[in-house]
N, C-alpha and C positions, 0 to 999 in steps of 0.2 A: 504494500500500500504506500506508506511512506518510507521505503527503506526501514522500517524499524524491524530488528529480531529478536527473538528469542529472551537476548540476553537486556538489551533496552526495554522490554515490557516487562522484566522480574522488576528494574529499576523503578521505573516510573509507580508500580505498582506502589513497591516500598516506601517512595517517598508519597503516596496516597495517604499510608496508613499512618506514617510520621505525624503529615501536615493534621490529616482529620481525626485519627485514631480509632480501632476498630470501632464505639461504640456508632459513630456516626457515619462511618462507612455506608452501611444501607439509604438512610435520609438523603447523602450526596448521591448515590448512585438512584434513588427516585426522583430526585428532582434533576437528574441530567438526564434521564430516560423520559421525563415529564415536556422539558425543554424541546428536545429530539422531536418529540411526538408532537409538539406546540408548530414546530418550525416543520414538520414537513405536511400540515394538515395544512399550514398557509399557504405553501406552494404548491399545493392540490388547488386549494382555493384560487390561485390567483394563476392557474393553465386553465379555470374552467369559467372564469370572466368573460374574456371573450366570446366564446358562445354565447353567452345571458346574452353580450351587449348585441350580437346578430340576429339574436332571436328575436328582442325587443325592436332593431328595425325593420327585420321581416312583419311584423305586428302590422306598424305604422304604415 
């Protein structure tokens, strides 16, 4: 994906549990999977605008 392996995701991981500490691990990992889910329901929303807006000149 990004060039990252193996060994850079044990890192990253580690300094997750540093920064947040396990109790709040879950809470972070809900609200970036909350986020994710916020942001690609917008870009759903805004590939299906267009349509609306041709449908409503078809109307008229």
């Amino acid at each position: 994906m990004f060039g990252l392996g193996t060994t850079e995701l044990i890192i990253i991981l580690i300094l997750v549990l540093v920064i947040f500490g396990a109790g709040k691990l879950p809470s972070v990992g809900g609200a970036l999977g909350k986020g994710l889910r916020n942001f690609k329901d917008g870009m759903k929303e805004e590939e299906d605008e267009p349509e609306k807006i041709e449908k409503k000149d078809d109307e008229e």
